[in-house]
Backbone as CSV, one residue per row, in Angstrom:
resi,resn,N_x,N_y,N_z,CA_x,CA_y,CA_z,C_x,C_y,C_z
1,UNK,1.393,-6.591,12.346,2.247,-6.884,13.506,1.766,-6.078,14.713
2,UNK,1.821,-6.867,15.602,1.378,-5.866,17.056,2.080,-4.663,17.446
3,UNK,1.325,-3.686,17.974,2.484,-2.818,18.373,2.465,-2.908,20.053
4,UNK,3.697,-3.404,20.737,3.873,-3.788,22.032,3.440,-2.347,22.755
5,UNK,4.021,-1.218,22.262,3.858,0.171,23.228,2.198,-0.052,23.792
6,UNK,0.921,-0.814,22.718,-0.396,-0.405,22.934,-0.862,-1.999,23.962
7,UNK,0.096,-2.783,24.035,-0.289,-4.259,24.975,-0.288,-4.013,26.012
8,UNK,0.031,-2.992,26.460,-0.146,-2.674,28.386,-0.531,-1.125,28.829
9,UNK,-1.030,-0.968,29.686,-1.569,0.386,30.337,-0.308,0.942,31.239
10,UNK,-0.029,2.474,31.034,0.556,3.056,31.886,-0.158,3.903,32.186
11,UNK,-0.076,4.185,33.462,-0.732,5.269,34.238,-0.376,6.270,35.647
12,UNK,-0.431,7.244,34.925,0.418,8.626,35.671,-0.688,8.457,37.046
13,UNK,-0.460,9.366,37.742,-0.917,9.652,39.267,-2.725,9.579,39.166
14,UNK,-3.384,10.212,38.457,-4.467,10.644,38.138,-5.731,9.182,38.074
15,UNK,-5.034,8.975,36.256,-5.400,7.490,36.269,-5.492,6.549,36.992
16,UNK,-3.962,6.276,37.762,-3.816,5.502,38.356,-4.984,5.508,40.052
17,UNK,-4.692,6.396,40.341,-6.318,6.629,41.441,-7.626,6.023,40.880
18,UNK,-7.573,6.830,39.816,-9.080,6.140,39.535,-9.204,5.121,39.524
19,UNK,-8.446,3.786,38.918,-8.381,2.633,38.921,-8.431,2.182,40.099
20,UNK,-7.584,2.461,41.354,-7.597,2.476,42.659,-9.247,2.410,43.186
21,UNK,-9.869,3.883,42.619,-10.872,3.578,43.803,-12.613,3.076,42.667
22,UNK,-12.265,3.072,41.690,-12.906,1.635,41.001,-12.535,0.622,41.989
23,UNK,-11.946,0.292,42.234,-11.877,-1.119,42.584,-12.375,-1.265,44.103
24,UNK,-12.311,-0.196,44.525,-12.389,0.070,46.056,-13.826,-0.216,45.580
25,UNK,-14.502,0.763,45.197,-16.020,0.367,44.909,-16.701,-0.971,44.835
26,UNK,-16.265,-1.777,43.834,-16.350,-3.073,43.281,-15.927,-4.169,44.859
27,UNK,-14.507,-3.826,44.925,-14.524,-4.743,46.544,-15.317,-4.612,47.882
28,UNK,-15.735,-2.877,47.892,-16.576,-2.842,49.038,-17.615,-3.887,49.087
29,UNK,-18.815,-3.993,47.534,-20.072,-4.237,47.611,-19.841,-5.615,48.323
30,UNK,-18.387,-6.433,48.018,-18.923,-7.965,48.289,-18.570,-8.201,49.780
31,UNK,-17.438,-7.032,49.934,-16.635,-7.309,51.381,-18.060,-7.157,52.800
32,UNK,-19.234,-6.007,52.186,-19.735,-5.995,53.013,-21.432,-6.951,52.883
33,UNK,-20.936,-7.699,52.309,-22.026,-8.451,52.310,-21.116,-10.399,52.513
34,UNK,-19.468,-9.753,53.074,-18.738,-11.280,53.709,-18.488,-11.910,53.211
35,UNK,-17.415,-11.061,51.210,-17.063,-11.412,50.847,-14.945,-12.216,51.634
36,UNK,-14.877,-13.201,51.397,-13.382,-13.311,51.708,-12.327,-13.172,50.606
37,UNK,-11.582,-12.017,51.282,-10.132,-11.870,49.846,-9.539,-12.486,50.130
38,UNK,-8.976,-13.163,48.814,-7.678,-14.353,48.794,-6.613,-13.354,47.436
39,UNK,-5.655,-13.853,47.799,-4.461,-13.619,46.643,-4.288,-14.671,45.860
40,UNK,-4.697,-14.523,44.256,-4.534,-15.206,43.722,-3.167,-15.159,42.866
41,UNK,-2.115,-15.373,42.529,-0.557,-15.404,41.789,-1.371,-15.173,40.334
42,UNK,-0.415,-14.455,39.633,-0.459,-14.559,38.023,-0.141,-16.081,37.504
43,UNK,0.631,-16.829,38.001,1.297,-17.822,37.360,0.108,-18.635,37.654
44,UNK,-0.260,-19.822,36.828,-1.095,-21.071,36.938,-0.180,-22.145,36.551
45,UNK,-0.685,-23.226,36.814,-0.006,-24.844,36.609,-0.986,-24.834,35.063
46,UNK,0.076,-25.621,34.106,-0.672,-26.354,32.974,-1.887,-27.104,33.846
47,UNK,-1.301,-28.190,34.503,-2.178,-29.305,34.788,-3.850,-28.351,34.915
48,UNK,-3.776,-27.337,35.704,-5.377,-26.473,35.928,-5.777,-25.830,34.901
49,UNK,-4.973,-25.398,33.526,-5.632,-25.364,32.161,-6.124,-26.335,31.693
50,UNK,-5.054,-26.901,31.828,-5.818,-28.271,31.194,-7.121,-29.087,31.580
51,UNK,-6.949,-29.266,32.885,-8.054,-29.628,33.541,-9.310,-28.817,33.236
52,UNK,-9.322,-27.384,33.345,-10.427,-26.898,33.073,-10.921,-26.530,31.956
53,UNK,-9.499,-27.075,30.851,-10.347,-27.248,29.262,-9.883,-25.991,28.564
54,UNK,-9.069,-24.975,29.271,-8.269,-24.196,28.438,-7.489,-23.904,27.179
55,UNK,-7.119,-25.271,27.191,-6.101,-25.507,25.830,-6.927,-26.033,24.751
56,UNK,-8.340,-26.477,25.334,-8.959,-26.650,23.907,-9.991,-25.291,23.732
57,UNK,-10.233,-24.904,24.458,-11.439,-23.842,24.616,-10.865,-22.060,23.765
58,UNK,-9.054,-21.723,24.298,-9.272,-20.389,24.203,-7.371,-20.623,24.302
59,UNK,-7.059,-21.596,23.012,-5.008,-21.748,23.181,-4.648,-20.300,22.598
60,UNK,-5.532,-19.718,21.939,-4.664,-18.243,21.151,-4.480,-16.957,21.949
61,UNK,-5.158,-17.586,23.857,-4.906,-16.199,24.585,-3.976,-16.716,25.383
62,UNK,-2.780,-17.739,25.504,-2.023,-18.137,26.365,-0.803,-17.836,25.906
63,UNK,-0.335,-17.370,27.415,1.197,-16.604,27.291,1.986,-17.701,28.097
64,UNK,3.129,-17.715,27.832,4.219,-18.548,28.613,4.768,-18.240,28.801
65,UNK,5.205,-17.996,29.801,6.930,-17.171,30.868,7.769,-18.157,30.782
66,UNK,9.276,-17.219,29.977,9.939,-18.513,29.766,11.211,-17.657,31.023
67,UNK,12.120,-18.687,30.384,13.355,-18.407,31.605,14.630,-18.484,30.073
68,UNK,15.665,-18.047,30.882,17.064,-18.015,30.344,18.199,-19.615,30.537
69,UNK,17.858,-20.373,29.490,18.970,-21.450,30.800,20.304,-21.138,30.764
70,UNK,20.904,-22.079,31.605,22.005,-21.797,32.888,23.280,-21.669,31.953
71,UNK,23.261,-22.443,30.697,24.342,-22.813,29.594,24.746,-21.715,28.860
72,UNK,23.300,-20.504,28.702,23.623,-19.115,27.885,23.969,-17.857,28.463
73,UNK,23.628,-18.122,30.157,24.183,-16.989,30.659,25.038,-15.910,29.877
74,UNK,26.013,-16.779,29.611,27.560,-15.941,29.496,27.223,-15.156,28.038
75,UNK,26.450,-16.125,27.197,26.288,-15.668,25.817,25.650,-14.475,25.649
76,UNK,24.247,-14.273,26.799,23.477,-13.647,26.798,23.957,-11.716,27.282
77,UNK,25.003,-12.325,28.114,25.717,-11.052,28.823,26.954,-10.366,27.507
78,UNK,27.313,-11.056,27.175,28.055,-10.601,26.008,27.457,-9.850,24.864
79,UNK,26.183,-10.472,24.066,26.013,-10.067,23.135,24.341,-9.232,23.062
80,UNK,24.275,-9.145,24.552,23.282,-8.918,24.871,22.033,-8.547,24.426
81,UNK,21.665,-9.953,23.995,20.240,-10.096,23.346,19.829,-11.565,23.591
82,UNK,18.619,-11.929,22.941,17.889,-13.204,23.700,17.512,-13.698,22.366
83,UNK,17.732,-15.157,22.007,17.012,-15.622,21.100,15.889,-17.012,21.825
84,UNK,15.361,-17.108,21.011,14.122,-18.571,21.120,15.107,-19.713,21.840
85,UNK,16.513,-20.138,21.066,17.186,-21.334,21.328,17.541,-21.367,22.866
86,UNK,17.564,-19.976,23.632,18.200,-20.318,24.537,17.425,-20.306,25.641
87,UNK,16.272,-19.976,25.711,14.873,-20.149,26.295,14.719,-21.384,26.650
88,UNK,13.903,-21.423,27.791,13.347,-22.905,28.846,12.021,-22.302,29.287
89,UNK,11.071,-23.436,29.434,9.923,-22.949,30.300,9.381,-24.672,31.130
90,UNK,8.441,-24.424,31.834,7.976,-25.084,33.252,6.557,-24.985,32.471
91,UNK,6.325,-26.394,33.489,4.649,-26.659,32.695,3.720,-25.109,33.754
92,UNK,3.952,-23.697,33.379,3.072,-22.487,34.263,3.272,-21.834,33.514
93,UNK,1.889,-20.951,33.564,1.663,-20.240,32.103,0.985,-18.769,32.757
94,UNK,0.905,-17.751,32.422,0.478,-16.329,33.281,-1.197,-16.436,32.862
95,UNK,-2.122,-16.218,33.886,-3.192,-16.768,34.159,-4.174,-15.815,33.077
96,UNK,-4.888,-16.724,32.531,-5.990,-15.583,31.113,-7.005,-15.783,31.889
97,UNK,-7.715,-15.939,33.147,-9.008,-15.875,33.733,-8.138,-15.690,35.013
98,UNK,-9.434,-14.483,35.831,-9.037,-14.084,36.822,-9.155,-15.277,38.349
99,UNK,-10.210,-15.736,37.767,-10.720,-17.060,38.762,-10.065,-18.027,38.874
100,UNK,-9.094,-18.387,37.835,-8.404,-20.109,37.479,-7.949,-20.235,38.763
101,UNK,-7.255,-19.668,39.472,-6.319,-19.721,40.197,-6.724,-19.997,41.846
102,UNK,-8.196,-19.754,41.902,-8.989,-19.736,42.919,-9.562,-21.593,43.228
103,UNK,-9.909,-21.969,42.148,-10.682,-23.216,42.295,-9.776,-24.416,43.544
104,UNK,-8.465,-24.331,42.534,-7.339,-25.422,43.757,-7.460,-24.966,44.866
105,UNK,-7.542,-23.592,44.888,-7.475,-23.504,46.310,-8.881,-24.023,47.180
106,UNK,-9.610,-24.170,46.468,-10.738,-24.873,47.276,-10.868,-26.045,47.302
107,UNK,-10.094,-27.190,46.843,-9.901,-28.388,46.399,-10.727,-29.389,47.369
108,UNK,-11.717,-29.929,47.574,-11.577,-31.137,48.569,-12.168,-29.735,49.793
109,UNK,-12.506,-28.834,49.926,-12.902,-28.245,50.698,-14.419,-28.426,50.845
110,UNK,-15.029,-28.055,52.310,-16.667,-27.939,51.773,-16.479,-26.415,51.975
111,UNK,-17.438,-25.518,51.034,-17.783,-24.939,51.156,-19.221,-24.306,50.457
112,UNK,-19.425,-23.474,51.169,-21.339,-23.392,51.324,-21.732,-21.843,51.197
113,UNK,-21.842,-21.339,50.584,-22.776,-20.361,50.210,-21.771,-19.030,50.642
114,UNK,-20.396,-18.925,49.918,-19.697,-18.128,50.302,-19.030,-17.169,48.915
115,UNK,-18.562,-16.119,49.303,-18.223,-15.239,48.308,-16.449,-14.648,48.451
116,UNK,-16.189,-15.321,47.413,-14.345,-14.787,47.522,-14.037,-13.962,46.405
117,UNK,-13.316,-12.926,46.851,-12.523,-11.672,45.580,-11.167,-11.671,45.625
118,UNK,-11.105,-11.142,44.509,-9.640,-11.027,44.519,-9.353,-9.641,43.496
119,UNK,-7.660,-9.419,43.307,-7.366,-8.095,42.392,-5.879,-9.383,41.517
120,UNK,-6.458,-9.614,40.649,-5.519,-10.606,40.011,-5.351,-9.723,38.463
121,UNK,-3.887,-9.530,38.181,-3.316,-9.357,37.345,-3.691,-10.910,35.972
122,UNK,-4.326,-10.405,34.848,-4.305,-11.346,33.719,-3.748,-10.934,32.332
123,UNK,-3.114,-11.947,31.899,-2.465,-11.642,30.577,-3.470,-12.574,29.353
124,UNK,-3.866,-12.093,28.447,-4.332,-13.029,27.024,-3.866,-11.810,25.879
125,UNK,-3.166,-12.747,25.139,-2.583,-12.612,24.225,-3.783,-12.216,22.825
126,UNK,-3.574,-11.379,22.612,-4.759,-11.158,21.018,-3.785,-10.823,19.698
127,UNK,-3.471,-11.262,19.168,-2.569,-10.844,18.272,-3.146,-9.936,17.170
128,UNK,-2.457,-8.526,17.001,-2.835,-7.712,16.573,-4.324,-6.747,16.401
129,UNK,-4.369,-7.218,17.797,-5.683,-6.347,18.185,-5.472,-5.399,19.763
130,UNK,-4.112,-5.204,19.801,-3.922,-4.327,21.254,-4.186,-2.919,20.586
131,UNK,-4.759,-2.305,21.681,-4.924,-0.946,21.180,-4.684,0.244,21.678
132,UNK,-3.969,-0.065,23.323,-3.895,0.842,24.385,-4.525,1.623,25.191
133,UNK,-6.023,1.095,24.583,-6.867,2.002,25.358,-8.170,0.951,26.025
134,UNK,-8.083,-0.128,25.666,-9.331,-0.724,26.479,-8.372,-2.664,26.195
135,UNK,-7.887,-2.662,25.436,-7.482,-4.040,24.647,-5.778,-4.327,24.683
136,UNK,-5.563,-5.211,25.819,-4.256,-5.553,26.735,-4.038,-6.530,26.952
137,UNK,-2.452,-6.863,26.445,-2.173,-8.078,27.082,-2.266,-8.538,28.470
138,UNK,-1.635,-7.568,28.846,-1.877,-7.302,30.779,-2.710,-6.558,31.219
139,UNK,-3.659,-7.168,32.080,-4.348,-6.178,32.492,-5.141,-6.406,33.933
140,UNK,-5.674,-5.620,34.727,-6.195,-6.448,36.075,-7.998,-6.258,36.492
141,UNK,-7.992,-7.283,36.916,-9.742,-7.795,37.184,-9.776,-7.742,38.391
142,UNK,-10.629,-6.833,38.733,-11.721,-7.684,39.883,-12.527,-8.465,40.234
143,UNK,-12.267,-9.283,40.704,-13.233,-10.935,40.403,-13.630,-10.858,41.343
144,UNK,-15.069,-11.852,41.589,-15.924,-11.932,42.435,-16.563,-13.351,42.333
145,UNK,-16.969,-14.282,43.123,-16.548,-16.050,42.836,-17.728,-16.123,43.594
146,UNK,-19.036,-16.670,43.176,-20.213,-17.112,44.682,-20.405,-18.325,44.306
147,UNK,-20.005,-19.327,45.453,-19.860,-20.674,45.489,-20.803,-21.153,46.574
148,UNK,-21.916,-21.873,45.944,-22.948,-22.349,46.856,-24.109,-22.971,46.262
149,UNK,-25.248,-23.338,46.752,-26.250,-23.555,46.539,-26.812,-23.038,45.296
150,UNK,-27.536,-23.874,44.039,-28.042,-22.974,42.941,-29.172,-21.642,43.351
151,UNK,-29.695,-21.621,44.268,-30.509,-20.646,44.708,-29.410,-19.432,45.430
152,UNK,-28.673,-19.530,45.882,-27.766,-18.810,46.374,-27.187,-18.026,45.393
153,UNK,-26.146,-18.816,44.365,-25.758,-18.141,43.141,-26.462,-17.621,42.358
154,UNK,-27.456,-18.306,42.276,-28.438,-17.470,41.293,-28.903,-15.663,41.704
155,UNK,-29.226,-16.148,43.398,-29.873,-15.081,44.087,-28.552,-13.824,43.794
156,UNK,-27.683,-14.346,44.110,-26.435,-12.805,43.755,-25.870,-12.673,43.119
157,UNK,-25.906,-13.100,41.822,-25.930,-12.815,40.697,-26.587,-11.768,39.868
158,UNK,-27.564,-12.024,40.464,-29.452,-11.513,40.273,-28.828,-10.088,41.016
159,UNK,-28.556,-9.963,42.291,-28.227,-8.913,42.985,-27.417,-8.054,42.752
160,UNK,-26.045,-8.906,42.101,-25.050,-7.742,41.644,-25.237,-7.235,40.162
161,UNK,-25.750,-7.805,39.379,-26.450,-7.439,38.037,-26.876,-5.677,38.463
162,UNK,-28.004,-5.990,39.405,-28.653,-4.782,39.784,-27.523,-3.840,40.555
163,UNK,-26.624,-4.133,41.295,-25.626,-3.655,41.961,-24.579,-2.763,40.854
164,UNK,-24.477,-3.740,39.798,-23.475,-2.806,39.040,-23.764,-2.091,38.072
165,UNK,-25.374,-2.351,37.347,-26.101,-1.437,36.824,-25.997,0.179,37.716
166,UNK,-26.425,0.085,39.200,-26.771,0.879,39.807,-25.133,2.100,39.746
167,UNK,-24.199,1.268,39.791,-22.875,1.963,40.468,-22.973,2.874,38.863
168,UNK,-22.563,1.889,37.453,-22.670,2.991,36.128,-23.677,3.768,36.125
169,UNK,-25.143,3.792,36.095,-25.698,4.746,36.917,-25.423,5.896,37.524
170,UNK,-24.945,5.563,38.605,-24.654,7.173,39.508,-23.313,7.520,39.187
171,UNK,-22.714,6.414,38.283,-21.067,7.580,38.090,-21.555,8.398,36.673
172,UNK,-22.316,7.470,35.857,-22.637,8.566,34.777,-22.689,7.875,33.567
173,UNK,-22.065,6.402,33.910,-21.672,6.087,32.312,-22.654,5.287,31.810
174,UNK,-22.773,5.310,30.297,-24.487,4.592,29.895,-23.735,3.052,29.683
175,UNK,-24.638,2.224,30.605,-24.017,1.084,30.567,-25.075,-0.286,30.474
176,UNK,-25.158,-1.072,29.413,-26.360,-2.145,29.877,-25.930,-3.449,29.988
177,UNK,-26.544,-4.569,30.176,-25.746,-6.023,30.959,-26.448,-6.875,29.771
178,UNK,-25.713,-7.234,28.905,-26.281,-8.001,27.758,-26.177,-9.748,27.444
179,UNK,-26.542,-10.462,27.209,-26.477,-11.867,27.138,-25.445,-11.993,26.331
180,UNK,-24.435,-12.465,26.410,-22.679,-12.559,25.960,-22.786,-14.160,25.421
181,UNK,-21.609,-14.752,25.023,-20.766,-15.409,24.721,-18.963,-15.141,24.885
182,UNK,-18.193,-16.678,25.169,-16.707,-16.277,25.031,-16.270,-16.525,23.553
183,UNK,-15.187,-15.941,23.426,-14.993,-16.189,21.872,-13.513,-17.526,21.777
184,UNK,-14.185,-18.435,21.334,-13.753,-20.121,21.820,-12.860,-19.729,20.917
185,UNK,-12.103,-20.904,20.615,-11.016,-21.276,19.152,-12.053,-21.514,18.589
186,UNK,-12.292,-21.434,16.917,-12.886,-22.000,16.391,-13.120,-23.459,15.752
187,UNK,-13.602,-24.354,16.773,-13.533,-25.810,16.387,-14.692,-26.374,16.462
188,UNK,-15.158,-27.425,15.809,-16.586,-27.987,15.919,-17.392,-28.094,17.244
189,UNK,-16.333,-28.550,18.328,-17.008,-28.674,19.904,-17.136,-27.154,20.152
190,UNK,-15.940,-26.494,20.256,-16.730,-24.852,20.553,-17.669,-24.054,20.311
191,UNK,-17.773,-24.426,18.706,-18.879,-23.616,18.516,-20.547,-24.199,18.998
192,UNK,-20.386,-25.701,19.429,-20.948,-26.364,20.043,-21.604,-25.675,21.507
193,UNK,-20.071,-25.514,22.058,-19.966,-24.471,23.687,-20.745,-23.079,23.416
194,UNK,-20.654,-22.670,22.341,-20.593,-20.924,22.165,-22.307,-20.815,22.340
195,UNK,-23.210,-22.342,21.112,-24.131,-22.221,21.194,-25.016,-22.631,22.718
196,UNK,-24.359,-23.160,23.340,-24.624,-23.673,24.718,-24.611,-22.562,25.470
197,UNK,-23.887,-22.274,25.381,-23.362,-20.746,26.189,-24.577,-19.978,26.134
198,UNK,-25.355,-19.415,24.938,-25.862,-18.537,24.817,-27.303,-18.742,24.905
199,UNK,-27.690,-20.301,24.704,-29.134,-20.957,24.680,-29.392,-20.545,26.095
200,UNK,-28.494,-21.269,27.359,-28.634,-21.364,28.614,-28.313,-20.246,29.238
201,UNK,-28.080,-18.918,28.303,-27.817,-17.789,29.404,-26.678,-17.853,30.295
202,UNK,-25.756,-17.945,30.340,-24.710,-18.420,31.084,-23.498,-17.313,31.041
203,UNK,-23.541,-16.474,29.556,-22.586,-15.603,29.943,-23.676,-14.130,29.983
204,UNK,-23.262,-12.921,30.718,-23.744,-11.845,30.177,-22.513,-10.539,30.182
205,UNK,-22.247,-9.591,29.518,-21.483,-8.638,29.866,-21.812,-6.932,29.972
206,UNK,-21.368,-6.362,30.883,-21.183,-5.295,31.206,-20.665,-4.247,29.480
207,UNK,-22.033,-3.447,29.073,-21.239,-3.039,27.811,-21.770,-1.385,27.628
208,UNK,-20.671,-1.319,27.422,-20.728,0.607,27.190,-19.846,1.209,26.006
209,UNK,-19.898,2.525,25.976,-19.206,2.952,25.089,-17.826,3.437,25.010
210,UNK,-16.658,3.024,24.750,-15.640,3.802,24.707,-14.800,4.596,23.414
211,UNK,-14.997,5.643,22.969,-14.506,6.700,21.243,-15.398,6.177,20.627
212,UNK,-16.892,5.804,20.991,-17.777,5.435,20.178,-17.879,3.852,19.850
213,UNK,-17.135,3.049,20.412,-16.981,1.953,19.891,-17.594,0.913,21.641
214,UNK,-18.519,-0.002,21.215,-19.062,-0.822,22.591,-17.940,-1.377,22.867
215,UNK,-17.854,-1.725,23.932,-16.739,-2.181,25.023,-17.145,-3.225,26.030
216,UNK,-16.958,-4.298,26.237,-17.674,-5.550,27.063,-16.377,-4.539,28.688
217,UNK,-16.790,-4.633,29.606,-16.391,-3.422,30.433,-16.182,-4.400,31.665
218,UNK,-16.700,-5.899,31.393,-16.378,-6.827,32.458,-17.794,-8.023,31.973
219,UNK,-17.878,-9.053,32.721,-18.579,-9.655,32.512,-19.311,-10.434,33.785
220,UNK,-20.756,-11.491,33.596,-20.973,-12.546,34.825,-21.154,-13.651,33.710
221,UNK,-20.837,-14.824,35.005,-20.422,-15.772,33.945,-20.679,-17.338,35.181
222,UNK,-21.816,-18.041,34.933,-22.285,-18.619,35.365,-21.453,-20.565,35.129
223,UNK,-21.171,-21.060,35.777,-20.183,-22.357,35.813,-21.329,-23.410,35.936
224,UNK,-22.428,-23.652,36.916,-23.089,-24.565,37.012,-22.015,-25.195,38.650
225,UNK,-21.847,-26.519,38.020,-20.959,-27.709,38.915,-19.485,-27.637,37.827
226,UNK,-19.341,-27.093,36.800,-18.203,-27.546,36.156,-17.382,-27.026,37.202
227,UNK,-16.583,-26.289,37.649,-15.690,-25.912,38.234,-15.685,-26.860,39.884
228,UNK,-16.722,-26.927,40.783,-16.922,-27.459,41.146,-17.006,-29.108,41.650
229,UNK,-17.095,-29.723,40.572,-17.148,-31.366,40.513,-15.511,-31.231,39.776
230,UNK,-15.108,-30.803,39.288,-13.286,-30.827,38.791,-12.744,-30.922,39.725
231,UNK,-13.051,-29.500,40.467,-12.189,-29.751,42.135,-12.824,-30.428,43.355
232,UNK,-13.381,-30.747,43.485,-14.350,-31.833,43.875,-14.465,-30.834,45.168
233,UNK,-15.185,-29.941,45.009,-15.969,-29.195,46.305,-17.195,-29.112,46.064
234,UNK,-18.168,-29.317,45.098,-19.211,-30.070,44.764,-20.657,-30.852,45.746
235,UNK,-19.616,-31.281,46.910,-20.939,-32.052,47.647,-22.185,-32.784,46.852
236,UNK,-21.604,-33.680,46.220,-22.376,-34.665,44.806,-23.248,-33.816,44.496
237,UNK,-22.996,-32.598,43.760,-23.883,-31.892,42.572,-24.460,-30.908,43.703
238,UNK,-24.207,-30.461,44.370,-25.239,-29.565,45.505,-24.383,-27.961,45.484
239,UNK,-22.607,-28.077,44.975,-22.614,-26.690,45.107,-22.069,-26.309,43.966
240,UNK,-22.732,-25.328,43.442,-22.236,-24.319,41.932,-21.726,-23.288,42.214
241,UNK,-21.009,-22.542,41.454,-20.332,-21.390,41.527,-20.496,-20.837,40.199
242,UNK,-20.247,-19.229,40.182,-20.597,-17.832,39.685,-19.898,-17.284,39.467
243,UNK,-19.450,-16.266,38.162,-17.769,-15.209,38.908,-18.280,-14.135,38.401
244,UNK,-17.877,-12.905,38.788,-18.193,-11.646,37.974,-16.745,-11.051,37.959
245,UNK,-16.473,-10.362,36.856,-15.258,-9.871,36.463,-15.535,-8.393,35.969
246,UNK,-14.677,-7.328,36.953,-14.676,-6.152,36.288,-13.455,-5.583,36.239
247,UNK,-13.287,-5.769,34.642,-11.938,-5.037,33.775,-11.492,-3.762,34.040
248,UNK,-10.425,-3.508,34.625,-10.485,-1.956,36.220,-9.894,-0.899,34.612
249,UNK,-9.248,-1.367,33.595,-8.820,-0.725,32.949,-9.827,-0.098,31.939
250,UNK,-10.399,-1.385,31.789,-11.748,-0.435,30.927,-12.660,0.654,31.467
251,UNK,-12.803,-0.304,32.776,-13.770,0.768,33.633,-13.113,2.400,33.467
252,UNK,-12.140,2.320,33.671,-11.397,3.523,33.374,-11.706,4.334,32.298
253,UNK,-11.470,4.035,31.404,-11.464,4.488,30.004,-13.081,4.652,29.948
254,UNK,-14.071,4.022,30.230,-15.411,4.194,30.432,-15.441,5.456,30.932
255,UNK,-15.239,5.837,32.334,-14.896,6.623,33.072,-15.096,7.826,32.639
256,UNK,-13.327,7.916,31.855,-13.199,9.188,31.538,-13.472,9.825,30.165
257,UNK,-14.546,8.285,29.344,-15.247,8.713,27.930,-16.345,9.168,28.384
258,UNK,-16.914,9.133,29.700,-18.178,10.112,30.344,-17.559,11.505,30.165
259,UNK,-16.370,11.518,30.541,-16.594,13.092,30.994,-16.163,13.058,32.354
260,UNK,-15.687,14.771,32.925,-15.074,15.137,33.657,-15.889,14.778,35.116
261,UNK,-17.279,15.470,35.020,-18.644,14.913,36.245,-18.086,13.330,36.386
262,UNK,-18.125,12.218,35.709,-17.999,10.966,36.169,-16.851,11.158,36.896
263,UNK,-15.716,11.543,36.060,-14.239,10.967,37.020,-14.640,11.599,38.368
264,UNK,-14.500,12.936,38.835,-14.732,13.453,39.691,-15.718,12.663,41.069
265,UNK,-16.675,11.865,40.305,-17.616,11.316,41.325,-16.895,9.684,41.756
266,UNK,-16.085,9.370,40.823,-15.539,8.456,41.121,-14.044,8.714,42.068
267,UNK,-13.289,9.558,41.998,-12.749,10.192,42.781,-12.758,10.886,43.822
268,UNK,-14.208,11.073,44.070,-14.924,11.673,45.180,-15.112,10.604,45.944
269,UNK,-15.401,9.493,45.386,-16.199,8.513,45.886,-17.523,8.829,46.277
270,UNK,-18.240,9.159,44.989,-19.888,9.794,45.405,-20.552,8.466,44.783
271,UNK,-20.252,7.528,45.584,-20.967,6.249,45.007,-21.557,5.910,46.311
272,UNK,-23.256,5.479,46.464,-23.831,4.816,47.523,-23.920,3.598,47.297
C-alpha cells in the first residue's frame, strides 16, 4: 500500500530556495535566448488526453479530481468523511506531462521557430512506488517546448543537451544524458512505441545519482509533427516540436546528494 506522507515534497525555507533558484537557472538559459512564458493550469480536458493518445499510452499515471455533489453536502458535514458514492467528476484530469497543456494553446496558430516555458505543477500516479525523496505524485517541471523547423529543433536540442550537461558540471553533480525510453502500459502497440522510441532516438534523460541509486533528473524528448499536425500548427509537415523537462524536485535531491559545495553554488548562483 502506498504511503501518502512519501507522494509529495515538503519543503522548509532552505530547500525551498534551492528549488527556487534551480529553476531560475533552467528559465534564464531559454528566456535569454527569447524564450516566451506561458501559464500552463494543472487541470487538462480528457478530449487532449485522448487526442494525444494518453489513455492508451500511460492510463496507470492518471489522477482525477473529483468533486462532492450537491445531494451529500449535508451528509458529508455531519459525519464528516467522504466515500466513492458521493463523488462526481468532469471529463479534466490533473496534467501527467508538463507540455499537454501548451499544444491547444497553439491550435490553428502559425508558429515558426519559437521557444515557450513554463513552471507547471504535474501529478502521475505510481502506485506503490512513492518514496519522498525523488518519486511523487505531485511534483513541478520546468518545461521547455522548441516549435519550428526540423533544423531548428534539432539545432537546440543539440544546444541545450550541451547547456545542461554544462550547468551539472559547474554545480558539481555527476550527471550524463542517456538514450531513454517512456515506460508505456504494457500492450502490444506500446511496446511497439517503446521500440520506436528508442531505434529513432527520440527520448534521452538527464541521469545521476541520488543514495546511490540513478535517478532520470529530467528528460528531452523529441515529437517530430505528432503534436503538431493534432493541433494543426504544422504548416503541412514543415513545423516539429521538442520539450525538455527538468524535475526541480529531483534536481534538488541531486543537489544536496553532491554535498554542501553544490548547494552553496546553487544558492550563490555561481552558475555561468
Amino acid at each position: 500500500m502506498d504511503n501518502m506522507s512519501k507522494a509529495y515534497a515538503e519543503f522548509e525555507e532552505k530547500d525551498a530556495l534551492l528549488m527556487k533558484k534551480l529553476d531560475e537557472i533552467f528559465r534564464n538559459e531559454v528566456v535569454k535566448r527569447g524564450a516566451l512564458e506561458y501559464f500552463v493550469p494543472s487541470l487538462v480536458k480528457g478530449e487532449v488526453l485522448g487526442k494525444c493518445g494518453y489513455f492508451n499510452s500511460f492510463p496507470q499515471h492518471l489522477t482525477v479530481p473529483t468533486f462532492i455533489k450537491k445531494d451529500y453536502y449535508e451528509q458529508v458535514v455531519e459525519h464528516k468523511k467522504i466515500d466513492g458514492s458521493q463523488l462526481g467528476f468532469h471529463d479534466l484530469f490533473l496534467t501527467p506531462s508538463a507540455c499537454l497543456g501548451l499544444y491547444p494553446m497553439l491550435e490553428g496558430k502559425k508558429v515558426d521557430n519559437e521557444i515557450f516555458t513554463m513552471n507547471v505543477n504535474v501529478f502521475r500516479y505510481e502506485e506503490g512506488r512513492f518514496d519522498g525523496i525523488v518519486r511523487f505524485w505531485d511534483f513541478n517541471v520546468r518545461e521547455v517546448v522548441f516549435v519550428g523547423s526540423e533544423e531548428y529543433v534539432n539545432a537546440m536540442m543539440s544546444e541545450f543537451k550541451e547547456i545542461t550537461q554544462k550547468i551539472a558540471n559547474d554545480i558539481g553533480i555527476p550527471m550524463s544524458i542517456t538514450k531513454a525510453n517512456d515506460f508505456f502500459y504494457p500492450t502490444l502497440v506500446n511496446k511497439m512505441k517503446k521500440r520506436f522510441q528508442r531505434t529513432n532516438a527520440l527520448k534521452f534523460e538527464m541521469t545521476s545519482s541520488v543514495d546511490g541509486k540513478e535517478v532520470a533528473l529530467g528528460s528531452f524528448n523529441y515529437h517530430n509533427n505528432h503534436f503538431s499536425s493534432l493541433f494543426h500548427f504544422d504548416q503541412e509537415g514543415k513545423v516539429k516540436s521538442a520539450c525538455i523537462g527538468y524535475g526541480l524536485q529531483r534536481w534538488v535531491a541531486a543537489v544536496e546528494n553532491a554535498g554542501e559545495k553544490a548547494i552553496n553554488k546553487v544558492l550563490e548562483c555561481e552558475i555561468k
